[in-house]
Each structure stands twice: as C-alpha cells, then as structure tokens.
C-alpha angles and dihedrals in degrees: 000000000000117000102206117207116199119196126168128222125266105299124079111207095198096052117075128211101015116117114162085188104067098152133204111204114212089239088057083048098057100048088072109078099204101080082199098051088047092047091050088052089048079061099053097049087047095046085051088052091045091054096042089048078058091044082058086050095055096042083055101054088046088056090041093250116159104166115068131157110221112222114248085227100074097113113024130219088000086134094030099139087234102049099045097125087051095109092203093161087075098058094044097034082110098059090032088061094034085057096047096043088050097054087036090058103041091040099247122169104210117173132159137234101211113211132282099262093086121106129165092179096052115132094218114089094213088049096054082045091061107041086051086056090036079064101036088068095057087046084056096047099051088043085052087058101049093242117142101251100214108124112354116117114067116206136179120242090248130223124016089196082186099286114087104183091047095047089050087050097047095056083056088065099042089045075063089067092033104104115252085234094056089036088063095046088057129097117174123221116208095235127207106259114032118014119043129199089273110048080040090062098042086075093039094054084033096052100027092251135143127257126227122204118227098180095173083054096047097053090044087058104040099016089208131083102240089138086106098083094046101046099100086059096054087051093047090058094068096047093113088042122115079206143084118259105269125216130177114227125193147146131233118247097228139339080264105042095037100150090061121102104239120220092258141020123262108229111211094046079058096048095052091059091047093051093053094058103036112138095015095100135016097227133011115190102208110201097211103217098200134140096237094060105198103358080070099056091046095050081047094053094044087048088050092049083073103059130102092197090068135049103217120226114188132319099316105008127089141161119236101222 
C-alpha cells in the first residue's frame, strides 16, 4: 500500500487576514528618507508575515495538514543588491524558531519554490550570482528556523535559450559555484515549456538531486502519459533522500488556457496517476497548486472520502488500497 500525503502552497483561503506575503517594494524603501526607519518598517512587514505564516501552521494542524510550501516572500527585500548589510535574521531569530519548532512538533514537512527568476543556467554572470544569493537566503531562513535544509527548496532548470543540450550543460557547469550546503537543499521540477521529464531527470541522475513530478507540466508539454516509463527513475532519484518522494498536482483551466493552474484538482486526472504508481513507493507527499489553496485540498479530501479504492487516514492522508 501507498499512504498519500496532499498540502497546498503558501495562502490559506479560510483564514482572514493572514498574509504571510505582505510585500515592500524598493521603490517604497527609498521614499522614506530615514534608511533605519525604513528598515524598522521592513521588520515589521516581515515579523506580520512570520506570525501569519504561524497562524497557517496552526490552521493546518487543525485540519490535519502536514505538507505545506512556505512563500519566498516572507521576508521581503532580505537579498535586494542594495540592502545586503541589512542582518535581518537578528531581529526575526524569535518567529523564525517559533516556526521551526512548530513544524518540527507537529511533523510538518515545509519546504519553498523560490521565483522564477532563478536561473542557474543563465548566460549572464550577474544573473547566476543572484539567483545563488537568491538561494542563499532560503538556505538562511530554513537554517533560522532550525529545519534540515536537504531538499527543500524545488527549482526549475532556467532558461532553454533555444538550445536544449547546451542549457542543460550548462547548468552542469554553474551546479560546480553553487556552495555544497545550498546543492544539497535543492530538488528540480521538469516544467511545461522547456525542459521535459526526461531532460529534468539527466541532471538529477547526473548531480545526485531529487526529482520532482509535475505532472500538469508535463502533460502541457507532451499531451500524452508516457511517465510511466520513466517513473523508477523519478523514485531512484530520492534514494539518498530523509524525505518522501514529492510530487506537484494541478488541474488546466481550461482546454485553452491548459497551462493555467484551475481553482481546484480533477480528480480523476489525479487518480490515474495514483493508480499507475501504487506500491512503488510507500508514501508520496503531493504539493496541490490551485488557486483555491486549501479550500482545494479540502474539496479534494471530501471527493476522496467517497471513494471504495482509499482508506482514508486523517484531513489530508489516505491509503491507496
């Protein structure tokens, strides 16, 4: 048997008031003419978004949730060029801790999914540099909270810059100046335009990093189901992990618009999936990428519930049979 495990991504739709994404924008920064009163108020927004990002903790293990993606923009504007003497771990050391040691109690597996923006296999050498200190400051955060760091931060491969073989190589290179400490936090996701399953799991099996399955992406990009084939080798690639094998779920919006993520998960889309990969491993943790965070793991759980084919464990845990 597979025990499946859902969590949602960074916003929680039933509580209100509880952002953990409040943002400052540098331009907002620089208005106010005292750099220390703007850096106090750059504390505050960051300290609101700390203890909502507890309030979500809480909700979760209410809900018996144990799988939830922190938002990069916790603390905003922490690895912006012009603010890098700013030690905003010091100030914020408290809710860090209180986080940690809440996750770590109640057996959470929190993890992040940095931006966009970085890019490992970017040709432009200030570009590389930022996305390494964009990376750095996850690193930082999850440290500041006293949470291993292996494997838990998911990238994308970067830029495709119309030559696949030399992109991927090219990420092979820059892996080389990227710190052993931040190497061993990362896990990579196959994406829907660039980079398929296959090309994904060459640096993986190449570097010694985790896959992670999109298997909406993977589908927009290939709109067929040959994963199959490939799915060992997803599974090998955690073999040195502590942690479950992860995978992303989500729905398209429409047949037009397929590359958009929909408000809630298909589930039958999701249960074929499921079927083809019951008893190959004993627990798979699914991150749900709706727009309806929570509310659609909760309209997921309640449409599993009545189901013959699961033994459901708690809110967000079942058995495949």
């Amino acid at each position: 048997m597979t025990i499946v495990r859902l969590g949602y991504v960074a916003m929680s739709m039933e509580l209100q008031n509880a952002s953990p994404s409040q943002t400052m924008t540098f331009a907002q920064f620089q208005k106010i003419k005292d750099r220390e009163a703007a850096i106090r108020k750059l504390e505050r927004i960051s300290v609101s978004n700390l203890e909502n990002t507890l309030r979500i903790l809480r909700h979760n293990a209410a809900s018996d949730i144990h799988f939830y993606r922190l938002t990069s923009r916790i603390i905003p504007l922490a690895n912006h060029p012009e603010l890098l003497d700013w030690d905003f771990l010091s100030p914020l050391k408290n809710q860090l801790r209180e986080i940690g040691d809440f996750a770590t109690e109640h057996k959470m597996r929190i993890d992040f999914h940095p931006d966009h923006f970085v890019l490992i296999n970017s040709m432009k050498k200030e570009v590389l540099k930022n996305s390494i200190q964009t990376l750095k400051l996850h690193y930082l955060v999850l440290k500041g909270m006293g949470i291993d760091t292996a494997h838990r931060c998911v990238m994308h491969v970067g830029g495709n810059y119309k030559d696949t073989e030399k992109s991927l190589e090219r990420f092979i290179n820059h892996w080389m100046l990227v710190p052993r400490p931040i190497q061993k936090m990362i896990m990579l996701e196959n994406d829907d335009t660039s980079f398929t399953l296959e090309d994904t799991l060459y640096l993986c099996e190449k570097l010694d990093i985790p896959l992670v399955f999109d298997i909406h992406h993977h589908l927009a990009l290939h709109q067929n189901s040959d994963w199959e084939v490939h799915w060992d080798r997803v599974v090998q690639s955690w073999r040195h992990s502590s942690l479950p094998v992860k995978m992303h779920i989500s729905s398209p919006k429409s047949a037009k618009e397929f590359r958009h993520h929909a408000d809630f998960i298909d589930i039958d889309v999701f249960f074929n999936f499921l079927n083809g990969i019951k008893g190959s491993v004993p627990r798979i943790d699914c991150m749900i990428e709706a727009k309806r965070k929570d509310e659609a793991l909760f309209r997921l759980m309640e449409e599993i519930k009545a189901r013959d084919d699961v033994e459901v464990i708690d809110g967000s845990t079942f058995h495949l049979r």
